[in-house]
C-alpha positions as CSV (number, residue, x, y, z in Angstrom):
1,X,-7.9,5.6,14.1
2,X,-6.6,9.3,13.9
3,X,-4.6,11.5,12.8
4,X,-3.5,14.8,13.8
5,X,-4.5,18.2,11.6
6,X,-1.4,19.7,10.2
7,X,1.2,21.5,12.7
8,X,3.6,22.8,9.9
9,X,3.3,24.8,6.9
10,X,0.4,22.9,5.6
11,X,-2.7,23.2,7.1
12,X,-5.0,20.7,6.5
13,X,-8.9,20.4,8.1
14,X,-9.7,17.2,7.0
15,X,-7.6,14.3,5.7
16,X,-10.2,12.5,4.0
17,X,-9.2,15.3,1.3
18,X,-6.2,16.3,2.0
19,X,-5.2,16.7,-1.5
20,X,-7.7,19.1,-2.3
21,X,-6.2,21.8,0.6
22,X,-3.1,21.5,-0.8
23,X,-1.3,25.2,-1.6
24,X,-2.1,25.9,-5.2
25,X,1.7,26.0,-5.4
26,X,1.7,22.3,-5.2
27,X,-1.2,21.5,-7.9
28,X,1.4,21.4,-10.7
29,X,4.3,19.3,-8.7
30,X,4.4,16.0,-10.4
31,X,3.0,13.1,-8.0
32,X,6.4,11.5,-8.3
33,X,7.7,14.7,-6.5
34,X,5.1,15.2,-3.5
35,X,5.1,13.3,-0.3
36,X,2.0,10.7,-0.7
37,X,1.1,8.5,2.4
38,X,0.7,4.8,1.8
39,X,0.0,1.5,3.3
40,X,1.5,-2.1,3.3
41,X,0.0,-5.1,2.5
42,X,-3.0,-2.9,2.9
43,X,-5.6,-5.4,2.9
44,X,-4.2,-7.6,5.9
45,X,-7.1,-6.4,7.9
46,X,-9.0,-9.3,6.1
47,X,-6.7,-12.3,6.7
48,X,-9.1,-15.5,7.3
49,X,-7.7,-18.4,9.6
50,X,-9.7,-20.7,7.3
51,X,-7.4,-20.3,4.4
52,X,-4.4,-22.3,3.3
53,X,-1.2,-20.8,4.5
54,X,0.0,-19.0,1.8
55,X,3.6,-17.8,3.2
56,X,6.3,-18.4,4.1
57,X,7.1,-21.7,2.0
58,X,8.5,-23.4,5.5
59,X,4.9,-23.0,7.1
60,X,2.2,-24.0,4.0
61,X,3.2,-27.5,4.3
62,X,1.1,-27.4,7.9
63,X,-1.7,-25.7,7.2
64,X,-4.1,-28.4,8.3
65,X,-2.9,-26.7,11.7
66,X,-5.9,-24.3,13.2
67,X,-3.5,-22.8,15.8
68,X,-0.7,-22.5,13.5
69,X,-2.9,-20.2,10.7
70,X,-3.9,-18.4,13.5
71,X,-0.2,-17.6,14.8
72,X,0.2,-15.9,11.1
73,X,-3.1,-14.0,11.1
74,X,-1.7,-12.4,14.3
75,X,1.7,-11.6,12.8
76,X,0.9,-10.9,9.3
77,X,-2.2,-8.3,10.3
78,X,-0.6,-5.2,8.8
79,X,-3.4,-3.0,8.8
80,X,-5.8,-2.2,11.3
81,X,-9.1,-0.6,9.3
82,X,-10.8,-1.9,5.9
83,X,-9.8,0.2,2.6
84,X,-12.5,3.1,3.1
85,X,-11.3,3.6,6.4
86,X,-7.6,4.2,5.0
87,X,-8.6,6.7,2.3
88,X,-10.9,8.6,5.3
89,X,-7.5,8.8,7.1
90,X,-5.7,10.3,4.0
91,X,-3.8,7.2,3.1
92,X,-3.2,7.1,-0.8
93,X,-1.3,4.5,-2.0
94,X,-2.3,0.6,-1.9
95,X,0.3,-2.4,-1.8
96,X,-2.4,-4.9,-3.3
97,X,-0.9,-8.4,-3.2
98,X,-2.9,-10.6,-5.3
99,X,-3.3,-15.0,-4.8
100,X,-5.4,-17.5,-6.7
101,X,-6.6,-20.0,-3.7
102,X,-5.8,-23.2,-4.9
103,X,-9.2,-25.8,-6.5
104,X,-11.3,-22.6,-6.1
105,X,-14.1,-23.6,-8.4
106,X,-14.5,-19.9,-9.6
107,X,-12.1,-19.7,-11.9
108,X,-11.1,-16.4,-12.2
109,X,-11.9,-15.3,-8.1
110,X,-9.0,-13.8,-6.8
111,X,-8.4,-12.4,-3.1
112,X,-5.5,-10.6,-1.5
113,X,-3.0,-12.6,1.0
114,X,0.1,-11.7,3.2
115,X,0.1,-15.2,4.6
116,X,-3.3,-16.1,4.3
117,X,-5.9,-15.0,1.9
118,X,-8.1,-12.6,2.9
119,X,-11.9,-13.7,3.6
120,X,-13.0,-10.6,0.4
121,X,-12.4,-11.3,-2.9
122,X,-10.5,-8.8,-5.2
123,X,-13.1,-7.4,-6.8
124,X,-15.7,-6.7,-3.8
125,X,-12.6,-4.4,-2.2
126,X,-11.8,-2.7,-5.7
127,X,-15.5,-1.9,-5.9
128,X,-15.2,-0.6,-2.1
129,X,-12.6,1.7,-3.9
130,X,-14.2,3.1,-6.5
131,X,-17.3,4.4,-4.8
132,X,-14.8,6.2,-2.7
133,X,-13.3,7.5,-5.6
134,X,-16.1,8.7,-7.1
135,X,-17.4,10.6,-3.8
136,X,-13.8,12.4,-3.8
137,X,-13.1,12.9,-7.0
138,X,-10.1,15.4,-6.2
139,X,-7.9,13.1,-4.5
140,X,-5.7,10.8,-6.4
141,X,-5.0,7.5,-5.5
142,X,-2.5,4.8,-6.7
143,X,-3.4,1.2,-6.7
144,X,-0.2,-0.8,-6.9
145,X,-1.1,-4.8,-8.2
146,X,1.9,-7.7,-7.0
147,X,3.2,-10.6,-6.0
148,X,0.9,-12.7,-7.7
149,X,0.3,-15.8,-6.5
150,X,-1.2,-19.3,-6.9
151,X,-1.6,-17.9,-11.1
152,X,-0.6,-21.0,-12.5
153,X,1.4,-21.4,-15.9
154,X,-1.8,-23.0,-17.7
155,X,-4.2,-20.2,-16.3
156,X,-1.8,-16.8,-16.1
157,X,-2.8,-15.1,-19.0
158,X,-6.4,-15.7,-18.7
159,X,-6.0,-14.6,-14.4
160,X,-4.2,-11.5,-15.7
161,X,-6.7,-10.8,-18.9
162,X,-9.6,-11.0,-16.4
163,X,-8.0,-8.7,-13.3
164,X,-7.0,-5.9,-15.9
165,X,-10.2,-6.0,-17.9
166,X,-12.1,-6.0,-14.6
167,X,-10.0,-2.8,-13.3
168,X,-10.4,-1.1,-16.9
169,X,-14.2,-1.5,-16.6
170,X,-14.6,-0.5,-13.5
171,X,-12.5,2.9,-13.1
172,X,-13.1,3.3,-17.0
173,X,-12.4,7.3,-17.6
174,X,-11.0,7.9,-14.2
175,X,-7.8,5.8,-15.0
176,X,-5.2,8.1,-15.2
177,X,-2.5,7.4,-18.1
178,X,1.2,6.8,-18.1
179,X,2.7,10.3,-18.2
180,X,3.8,13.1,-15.9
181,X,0.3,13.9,-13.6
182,X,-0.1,16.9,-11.1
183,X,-3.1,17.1,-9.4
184,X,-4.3,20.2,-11.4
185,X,-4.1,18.3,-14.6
186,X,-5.6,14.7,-12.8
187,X,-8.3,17.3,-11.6
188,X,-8.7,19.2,-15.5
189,X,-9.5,15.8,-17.2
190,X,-11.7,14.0,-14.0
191,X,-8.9,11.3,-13.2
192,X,-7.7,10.0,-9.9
193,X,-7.0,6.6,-10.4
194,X,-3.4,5.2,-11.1
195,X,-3.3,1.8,-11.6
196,X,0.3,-0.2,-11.3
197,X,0.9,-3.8,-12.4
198,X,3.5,-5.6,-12.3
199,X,3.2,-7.9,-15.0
200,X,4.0,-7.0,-18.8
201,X,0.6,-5.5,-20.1
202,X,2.1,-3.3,-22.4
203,X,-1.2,-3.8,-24.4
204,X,-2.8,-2.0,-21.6
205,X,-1.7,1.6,-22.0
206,X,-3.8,2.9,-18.9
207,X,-1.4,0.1,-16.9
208,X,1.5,2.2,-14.7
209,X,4.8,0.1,-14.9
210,X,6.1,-1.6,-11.6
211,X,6.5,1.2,-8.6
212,X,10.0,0.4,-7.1
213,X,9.2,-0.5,-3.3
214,X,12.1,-0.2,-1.3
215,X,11.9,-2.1,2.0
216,X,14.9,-3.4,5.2
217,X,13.6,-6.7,5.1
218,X,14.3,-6.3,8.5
219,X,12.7,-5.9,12.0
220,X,15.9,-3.7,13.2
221,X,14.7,0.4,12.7
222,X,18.2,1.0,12.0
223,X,18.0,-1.0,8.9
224,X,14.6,0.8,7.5
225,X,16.4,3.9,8.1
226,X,19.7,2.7,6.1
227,X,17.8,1.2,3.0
228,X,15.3,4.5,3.1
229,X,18.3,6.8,3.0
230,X,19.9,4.2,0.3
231,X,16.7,5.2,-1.1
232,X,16.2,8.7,-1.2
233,X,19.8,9.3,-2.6
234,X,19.2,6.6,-5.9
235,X,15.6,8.1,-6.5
236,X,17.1,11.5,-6.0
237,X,16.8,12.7,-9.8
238,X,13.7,10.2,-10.4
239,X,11.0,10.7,-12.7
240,X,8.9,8.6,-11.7
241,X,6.7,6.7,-8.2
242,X,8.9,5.6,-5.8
243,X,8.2,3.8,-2.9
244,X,10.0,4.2,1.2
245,X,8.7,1.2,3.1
246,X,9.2,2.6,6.9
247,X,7.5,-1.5,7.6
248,X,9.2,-3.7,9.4
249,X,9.7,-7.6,8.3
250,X,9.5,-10.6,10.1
251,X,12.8,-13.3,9.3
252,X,11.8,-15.9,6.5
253,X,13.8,-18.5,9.0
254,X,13.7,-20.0,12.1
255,X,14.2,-16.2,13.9
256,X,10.8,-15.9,13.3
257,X,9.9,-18.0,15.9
258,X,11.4,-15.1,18.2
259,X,8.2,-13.3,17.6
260,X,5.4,-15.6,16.5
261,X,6.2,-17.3,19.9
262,X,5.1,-14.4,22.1
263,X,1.3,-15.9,22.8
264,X,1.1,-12.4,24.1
265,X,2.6,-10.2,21.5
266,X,1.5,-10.0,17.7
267,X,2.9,-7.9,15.0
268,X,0.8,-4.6,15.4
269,X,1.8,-4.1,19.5
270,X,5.3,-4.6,17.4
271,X,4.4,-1.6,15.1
272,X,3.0,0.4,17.9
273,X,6.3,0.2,19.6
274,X,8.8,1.1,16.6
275,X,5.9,4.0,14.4
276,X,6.6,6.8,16.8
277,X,10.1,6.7,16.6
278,X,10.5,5.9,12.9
279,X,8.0,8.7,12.2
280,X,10.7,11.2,14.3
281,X,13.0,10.4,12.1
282,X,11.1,10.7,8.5
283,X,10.1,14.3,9.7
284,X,14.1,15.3,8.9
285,X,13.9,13.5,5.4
286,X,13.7,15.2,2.4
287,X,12.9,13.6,-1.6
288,X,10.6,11.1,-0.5
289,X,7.8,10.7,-2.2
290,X,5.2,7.6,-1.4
291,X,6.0,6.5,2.1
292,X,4.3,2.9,3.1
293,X,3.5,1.5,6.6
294,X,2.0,-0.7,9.1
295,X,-0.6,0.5,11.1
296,X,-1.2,3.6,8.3
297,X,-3.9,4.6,10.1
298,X,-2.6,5.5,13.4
299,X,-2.0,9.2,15.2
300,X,0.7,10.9,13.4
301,X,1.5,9.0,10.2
302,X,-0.6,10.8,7.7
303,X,0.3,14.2,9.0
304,X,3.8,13.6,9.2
305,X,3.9,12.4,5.5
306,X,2.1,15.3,4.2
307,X,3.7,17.8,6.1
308,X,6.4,16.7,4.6
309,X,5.4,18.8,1.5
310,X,6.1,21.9,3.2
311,X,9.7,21.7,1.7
312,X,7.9,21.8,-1.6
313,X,7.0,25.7,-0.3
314,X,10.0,27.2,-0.3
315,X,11.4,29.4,-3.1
């Protein structure tokens, strides 16, 4: 895990607080303007091969198979590094998908999935979180809950009553509200917490609406580039989070079995491959402002993103 000190405009020391050594210039940007790394599926690096498969639909139907959950462990491992280890590296945005396993006799334990469930429940990780929070109180993170799973028509509300309420406890005064933030004023009223949920919880006024994550669906780098650029020019007068997925995705049909069938291969070595070159290309962009990936810890992705700021400098 690394990432390079700043080459450009920005200098930065140490990207566990990048936000912090920030030019002052940038305090009073709005978040929804600066260039804020981000991971996908950010808690992959859990998966656990004893869990039901959880996508795609095709595959759940064989779970029973040992080989076959560990096939998607190896190509659904997005990230390489637990949650603390992402925020040491600067990353600062969270896609936190969130599954119900099915006849769990705890009824409200939840756990993350991207194919299988992870082997840490919910709230261990979001506890993980907050300690880190609270050591780094100056850098402002966004926690952005999905895709919920397995939350069953007769137990929804009470699944979603139970997640929010735990979140709300937990962060308490360091949520920071709906509005326009910069880090000056997150930083003037001891914030650094955005939390957003997509689900109606308009009841929840410390809940952030859906974040817009805009993705190729695609393994071919020619088509994240296309539906980034689609991206950057519909998000271009935005007031509000945006999200430029540079992640790759695996078909949902039988192309799929392309990949998965490389004994030798799994979806990281794909990543490694296709980063560097994506990462090239991002450093000629310009208007993006949460930019999500794969292997979000590796040399270069963190630096790149928040050098990307430096267009932020000029007059």
């Amino acid at each position: 895990m690394s990432a390079d000190k700043g080459k450009g405009n920005i200098k930065i020391a140490n990207y566990s607080d990048w936000m912090s050594q920030l030019p002052s210039k940038l305090w009073t940007i709005p978040l929804f303007k600066l260039a804020i790394p981000g991971s996908h599926d950010s808690v992959s690096y859990d998966l656990d091969t004893s869990s039901a498969i959880i996508e795609p639909d095709n595959l759940t139907r064989f779970s029973w198979i040992y080989c076959l959950r560990r096939i998607v462990r190896t190509w659904g491992m997005t990230q390489e590094y637990n949650i603390t280890m992402q925020l040491e590296a600067g990353v600062r945005y969270f896609d936190l998908r969130i599954a119900r396993k099915r006849n769990d006799h705890h009824p409200t334990r939840l756990y993350f999935y991207h194919g299988l469930c992870t082997s840490t429940d919910v709230e261990t990780v979001l506890r993980e979180i907050h300690a880190w929070t609270v050591a780094h109180p100056k850098e402002v993170i966004i926690l952005a809950f999905s895709n919920f799973n397995g939350f069953e028509k007769s137990i929804k509300e009470k699944l979603h009553n139970h997640l929010i309420s735990f979140i709300k406890t937990l962060f308490g005064s360091k949520l920071v509200p709906p509005g326009i933030p910069t880090l000056q004023n997150c930083w003037d009223q001891g914030k650094n917490v955005i939390v957003s949920y997509d689900y109606p919880a308009n009841h929840h006024p410390e809940m952030w609406k859906k974040i817009t994550y805009y993705y190729a669906n695609s393994m071919d780098r020619a088509q994240v580039k296309s539906k980034i650029s689609e991206a950057l020019g519909k998000e271009k007068t935005s007031n509000y989070f945006f999200v430029c997925g540079l992640n790759m995705t695996l078909p949902a049909d039988h192309r799929i079995l392309i990949y998965i069938l490389r004994l030798c291969d799994s979806f990281p070595n794909v990543i490694r491959r296709g980063l560097p070159k994506l990462l090239k290309w991002l450093k000629q962009q310009s208007g993006v402002n949460i930019v999500a990936s794969d292997l979000a810890t590796r040399k270069d992705f963190v630096s790149t993103v928040v050098e990307l700021n430096s267009a932020l400098m000029k007059p």
